[in-house]
N, C-alpha and C positions, 0 to 999 in steps of 0.2 A: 680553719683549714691551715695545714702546717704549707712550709713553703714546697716541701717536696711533693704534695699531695696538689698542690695547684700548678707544679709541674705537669707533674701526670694530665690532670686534668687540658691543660694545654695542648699538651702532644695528641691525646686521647681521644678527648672527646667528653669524655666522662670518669667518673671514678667507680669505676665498677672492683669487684673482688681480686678478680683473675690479673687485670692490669697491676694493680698495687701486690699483687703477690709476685709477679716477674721482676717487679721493681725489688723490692725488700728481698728477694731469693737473689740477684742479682747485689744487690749492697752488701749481703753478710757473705756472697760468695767473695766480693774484695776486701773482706774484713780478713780473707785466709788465705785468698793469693794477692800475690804482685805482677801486675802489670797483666788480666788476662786477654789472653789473644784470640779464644776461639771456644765457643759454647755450642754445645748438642745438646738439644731437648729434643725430651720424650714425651708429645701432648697428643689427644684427640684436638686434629687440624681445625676444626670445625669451633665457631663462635660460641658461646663465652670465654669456652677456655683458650682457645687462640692468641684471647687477648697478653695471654702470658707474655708474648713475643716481645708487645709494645712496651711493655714492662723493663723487660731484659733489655732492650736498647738503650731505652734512655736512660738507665742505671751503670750501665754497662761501656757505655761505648763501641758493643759490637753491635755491628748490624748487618741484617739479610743483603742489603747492597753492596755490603763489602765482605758478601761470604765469609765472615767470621758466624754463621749462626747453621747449625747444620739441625734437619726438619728430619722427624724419624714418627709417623704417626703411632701411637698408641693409646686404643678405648682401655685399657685395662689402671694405669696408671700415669702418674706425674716425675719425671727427672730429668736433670739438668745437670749436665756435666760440665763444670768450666776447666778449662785449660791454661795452663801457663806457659814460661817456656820451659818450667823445670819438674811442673806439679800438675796435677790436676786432680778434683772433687766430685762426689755427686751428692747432689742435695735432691732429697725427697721432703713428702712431707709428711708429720705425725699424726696418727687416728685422727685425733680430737680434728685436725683443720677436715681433714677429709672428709668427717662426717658434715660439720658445718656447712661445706660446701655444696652436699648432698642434699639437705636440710633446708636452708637459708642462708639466700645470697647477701639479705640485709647484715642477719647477724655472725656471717662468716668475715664479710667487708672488717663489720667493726672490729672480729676479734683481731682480724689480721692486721689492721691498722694502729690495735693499742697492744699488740703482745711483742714482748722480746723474742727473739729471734728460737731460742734454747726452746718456748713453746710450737714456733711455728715449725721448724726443720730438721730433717737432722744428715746427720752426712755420711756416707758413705764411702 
């Protein structure tokens, strides 16, 4: 287990799919901005995929308690807007995760956990 992955698991609870995918969507979003101050996701509210959230914070530094995290439900898809004070992004994600996800949480966990970024997302 890497060190960020037993992060998670700390914060979490567990290492489920959804968690380690807010986390890694959250890291590559500060691979492209500096310093962000304020994320809007696009999730169904509702558990597993929820867990995006817990993801997004502790990768992030934003969180629901410091209203940097703005909640927009949607059963249809997955995105994440990060904000800068100069830029901002939205990261979705590409077929291949979403079918995984659809599929098998086991083998979606793993892919997300051993694929570069370039497979998992892409940006908008």
């Amino acid at each position: 287990m890497t060190n960020y992955q037993e992060k998670i698991r700390q914060f979490h609870g567990h290492l489920g799919p959804y968690v380690v995918l807010g986390y890694r969507m959250g890291k590559y979003a500060k691979f492209h901005l500096k310093g962000i101050e304020k994320i809007n996701v696009q999730i169904n509210r509702r558990p597993p995929i929820s867990c995006i959230l817990d993801g997004l914070q502790l990768s992030t530094s934003c969180t629901m308690g410091k209203n940097r995290i703005g909640l927009l439900n949607s059963n249809k898809f997955i995105r994440v807007t990060f904000f800068s004070k100069k830029k901002k992004i939205s990261v979705t994600l590409k077929p291949k995760l979403q079918l995984l996800l659809k599929k098998s949480q086991k083998s979606a966990l793993k892919f997300i956990k051993e694929s570069k970024y370039s497979d998992l997302f892409k940006l908008d």
